[in-house]
N, C-alpha and C positions, 0 to 999 in steps of 0.2 A: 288547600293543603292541610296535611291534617298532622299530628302530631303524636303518635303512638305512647300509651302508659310506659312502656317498657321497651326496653329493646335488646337483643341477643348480646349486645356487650358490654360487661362490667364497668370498664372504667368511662363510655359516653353517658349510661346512666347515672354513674357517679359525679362528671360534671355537669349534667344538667343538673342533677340534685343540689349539686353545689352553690349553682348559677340563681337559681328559683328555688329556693327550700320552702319556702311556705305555701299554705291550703289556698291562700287567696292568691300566688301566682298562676294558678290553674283553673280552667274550666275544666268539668269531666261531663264528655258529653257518651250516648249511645248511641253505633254507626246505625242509623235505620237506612238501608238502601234498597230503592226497589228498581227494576229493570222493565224498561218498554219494550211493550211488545203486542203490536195488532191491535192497537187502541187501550189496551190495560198495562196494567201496575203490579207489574208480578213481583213480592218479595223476591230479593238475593241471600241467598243462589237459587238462580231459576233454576238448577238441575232439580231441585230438594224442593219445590215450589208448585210442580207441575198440576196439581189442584185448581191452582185459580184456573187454568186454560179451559174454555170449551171441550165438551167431556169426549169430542171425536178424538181434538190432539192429545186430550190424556190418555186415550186407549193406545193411539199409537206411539207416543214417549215410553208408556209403562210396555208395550209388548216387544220393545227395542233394547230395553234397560233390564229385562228378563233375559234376551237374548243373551246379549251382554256379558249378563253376571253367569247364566249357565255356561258362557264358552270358556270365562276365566278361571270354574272346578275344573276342567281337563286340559287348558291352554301349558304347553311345557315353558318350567321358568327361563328356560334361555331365550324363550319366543315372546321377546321384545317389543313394544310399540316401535316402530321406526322416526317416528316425529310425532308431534303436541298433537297433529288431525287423527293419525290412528292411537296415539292413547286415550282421546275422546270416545273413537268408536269401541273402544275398547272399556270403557269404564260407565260411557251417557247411554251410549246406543248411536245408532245412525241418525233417528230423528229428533234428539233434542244437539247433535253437531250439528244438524244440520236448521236447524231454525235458530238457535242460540251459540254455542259455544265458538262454533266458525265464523261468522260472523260479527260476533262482539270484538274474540279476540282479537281480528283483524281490527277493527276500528282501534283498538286498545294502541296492540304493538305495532301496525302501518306494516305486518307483513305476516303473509301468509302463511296459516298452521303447520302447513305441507315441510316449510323451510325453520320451521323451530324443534327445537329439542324435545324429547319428552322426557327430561331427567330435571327441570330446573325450579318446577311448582312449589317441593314442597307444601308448604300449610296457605300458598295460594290459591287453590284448585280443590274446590270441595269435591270428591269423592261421593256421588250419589250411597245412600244406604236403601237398597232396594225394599227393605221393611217399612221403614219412615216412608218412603214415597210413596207405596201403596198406602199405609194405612191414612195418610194425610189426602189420600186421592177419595179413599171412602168417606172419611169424616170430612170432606172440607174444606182442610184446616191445613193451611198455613205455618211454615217453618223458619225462624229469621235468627240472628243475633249468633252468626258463624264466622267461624275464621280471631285469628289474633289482632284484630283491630275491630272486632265488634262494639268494644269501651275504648275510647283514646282520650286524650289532654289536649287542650289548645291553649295558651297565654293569655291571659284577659285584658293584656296589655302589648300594643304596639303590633299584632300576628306573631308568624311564625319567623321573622327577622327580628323582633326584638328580643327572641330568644339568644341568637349568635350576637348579637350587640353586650347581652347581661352576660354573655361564657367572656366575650373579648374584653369588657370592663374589670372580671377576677385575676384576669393576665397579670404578671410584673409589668407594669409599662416602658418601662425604662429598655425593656426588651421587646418592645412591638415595634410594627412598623405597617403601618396600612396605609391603603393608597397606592399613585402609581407607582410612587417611587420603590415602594418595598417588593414589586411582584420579583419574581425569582426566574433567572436567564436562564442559568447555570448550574447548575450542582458537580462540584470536581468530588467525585468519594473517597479517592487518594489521599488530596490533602485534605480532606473535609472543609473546604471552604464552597460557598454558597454567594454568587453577583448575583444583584437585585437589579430588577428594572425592569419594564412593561412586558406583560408576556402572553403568549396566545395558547401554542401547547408543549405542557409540559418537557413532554418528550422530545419534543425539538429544540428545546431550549438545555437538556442534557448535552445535546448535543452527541445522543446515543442511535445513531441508523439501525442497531440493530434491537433494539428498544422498540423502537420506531416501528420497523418490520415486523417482530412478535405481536404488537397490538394493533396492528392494519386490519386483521379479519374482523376486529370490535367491532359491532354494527347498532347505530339507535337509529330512529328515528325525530325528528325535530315537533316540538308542541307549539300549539301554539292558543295561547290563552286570549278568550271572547270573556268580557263582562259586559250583562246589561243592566241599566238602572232605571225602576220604573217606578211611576208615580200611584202612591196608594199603596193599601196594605196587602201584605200576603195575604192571594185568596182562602179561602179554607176547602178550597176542592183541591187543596196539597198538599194540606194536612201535616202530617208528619213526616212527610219525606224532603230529606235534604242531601241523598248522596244516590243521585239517580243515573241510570246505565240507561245505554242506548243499541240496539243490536237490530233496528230494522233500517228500512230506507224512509226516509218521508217524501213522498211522492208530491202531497197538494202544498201550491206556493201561494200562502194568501200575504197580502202587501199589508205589514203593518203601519198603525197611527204612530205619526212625531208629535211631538209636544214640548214648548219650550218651556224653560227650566220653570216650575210653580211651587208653591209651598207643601209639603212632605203631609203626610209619611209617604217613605219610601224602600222598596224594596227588591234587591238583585239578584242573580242568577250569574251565576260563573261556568262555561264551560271550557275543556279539555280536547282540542282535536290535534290528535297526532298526524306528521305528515311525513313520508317518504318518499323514493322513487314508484314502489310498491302501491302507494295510496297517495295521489294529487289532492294537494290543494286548491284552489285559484284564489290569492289571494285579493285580489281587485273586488272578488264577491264574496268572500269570507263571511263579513258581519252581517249583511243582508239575509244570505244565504243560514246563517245562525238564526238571526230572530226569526225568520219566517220558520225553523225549525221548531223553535220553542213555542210556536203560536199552532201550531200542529199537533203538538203533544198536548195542548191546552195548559200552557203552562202561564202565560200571559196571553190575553186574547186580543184582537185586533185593535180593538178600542181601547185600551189601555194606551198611555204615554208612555214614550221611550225617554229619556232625558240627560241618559250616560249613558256612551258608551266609550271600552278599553279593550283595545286589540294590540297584542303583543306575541310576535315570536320570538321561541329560545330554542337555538339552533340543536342544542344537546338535552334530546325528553331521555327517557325512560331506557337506557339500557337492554337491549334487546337478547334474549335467550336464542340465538340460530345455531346452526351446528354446531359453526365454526368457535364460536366463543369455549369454550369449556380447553378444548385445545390450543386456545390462544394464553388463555390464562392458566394453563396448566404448566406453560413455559415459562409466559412472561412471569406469575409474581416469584417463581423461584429464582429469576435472572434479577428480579429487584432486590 
């Protein structure tokens, strides 16, 4: 998890500033992230990247990405993407949606492009600049360091929970209350009184059905977090990369080496897999099915010891952009 410099509002900025004011509560790291694909390590965003590919697929990315941008001088502004898959064909081209962008983002959100929005990106979704990618496809050369978490902060101290530890320690305390006893049942807005005690969702615990009903169309998907911890040092065939994407399939299942716990160094690998009705898990094979992924990309190789590992799901990942959402909270937060 990662911890962005800045954030779109005043006053969270101001309490973290509050929480951590000093140079040495922070790490400032740079996002290098690169993206698999057909055996290479293509910098992110792969739209803006297409250089590295074998020079057949860059012919056919850049004659798709031409298309593209000549349909968008005559396309009428009311003539709208309909969803995330056609603002792709509209901004990538057919073949970089189609080897990357549909693909990914399906692993990403557990549901298909077809059934998302195409209003919700903003300064998520780099926008090819068809000059930049040809001239990077002559020279080369490679494009990285995009988007507003290109630079972000981590705490050098405890992750990214010790962060809400040092906001919750600035608290009046005399006015806290954490744990089970403090969760929140009820919220009366009448009399503005608030019963505490153990709670699951919010909204039911209002005791508002129609609350309730407005945010039904909300849709996520569930994550669920794989760590592995391997014995030895990070190889140097990985260099600089520590925020890596994943958009193909890995077909070969090589069985990796166990090893019981021995003296360090050591070093791990975190990953991210979203799950829905959309996109299955099987969780019985999850971790297996993870390391032998990771021994695929060559990321740890077979002979390498495993020595930890931590699987964990959390039922509520990532908030999902589909139609319905924009509609749903176009009601509900004005009814809040």
């Amino acid at each position: 998890m990662l911890m962005a410099t800045s954030s779109s509002y005043k006053y969270f900025d101001d309490v973290i500033k509050e929480a951590l004011p000093k140079p040495d509560d922070w790490y400032e790291h740079q996002r290098i992230s690169y993206v698999h694909y057909q055996g290479l390590w293509v910098p992110h965003p792969f739209q803006n990247n297409i250089a590295v590919l074998p020079k057949e697929e860059q012919a056919r990315c850049q004659i798709d990405l031409i298309d593209a941008t000549l349909a968008a001088y005559v396309r009428s502004p009311p003539d709208k993407p309909a969803n995330f898959d056609e603002w792709n064909v509209c901004n990538v081209g057919g073949k970089l949606n189609e080897i990357f962008m549909r693909p990914y983002n399906f692993k990403v959100w557990a549901v298909p492009t077809t059934k998302m929005s195409s209003t919700w990106f903003g300064e998520r979704v780099a926008a090819p600049d068809v000059k930049l990618v040809t001239t990077n496809a002559i020279l080369n050369k490679a494009t990285g360091g995009w988007g507003p978490n290109a630079t972000f902060r981590f705490p050098t101290r405890e992750g990214t929970g010790g962060i809400w530890i040092t906001v919750a320690n600035i608290l009046d305390q005399s006015k806290t209350r954490f744990g089970e006893h403090g969760a929140v049942t009820k919220v009366d807005a009448d009399s503005k009184t608030t019963h505490l005690k153990d709670v699951d969702q919010l909204a039911e615990s209002l005791g508002d059905t129609n609350l309730e009903k407005l945010l039904d169309p909300l849709y996520h998907p569930s994550t669920n977090a794989v760590s592995v911890g391997i014995r030895g040092k990070r190889p140097e065939r990985i260099g600089d990369k520590f925020w890596l994407r994943f958009c193909d399939v890995l077909a070969t299942i090589v069985k990796p080496a166990r090893s019981e716990p021995m003296s360090g160094p050591y070093w791990s690998i975190m990953l991210e897999i979203p799950e829905s009705p959309h996109k299955a898990v099987t969780q019985e094979a999850l971790l297996e099915e993870s390391i032998q992924s990771l021994i695929n990309t060559d990321l740890p190789r077979p002979e390498d010891g495993v020595v930890s590992t931590y699987v964990r799901q959390f039922d509520h990942g990532y908030p999902t952009p589909t139609f319905e959402r924009d509609g749903a909270l176009s009601e509900a937060l004005p009814y809040l």
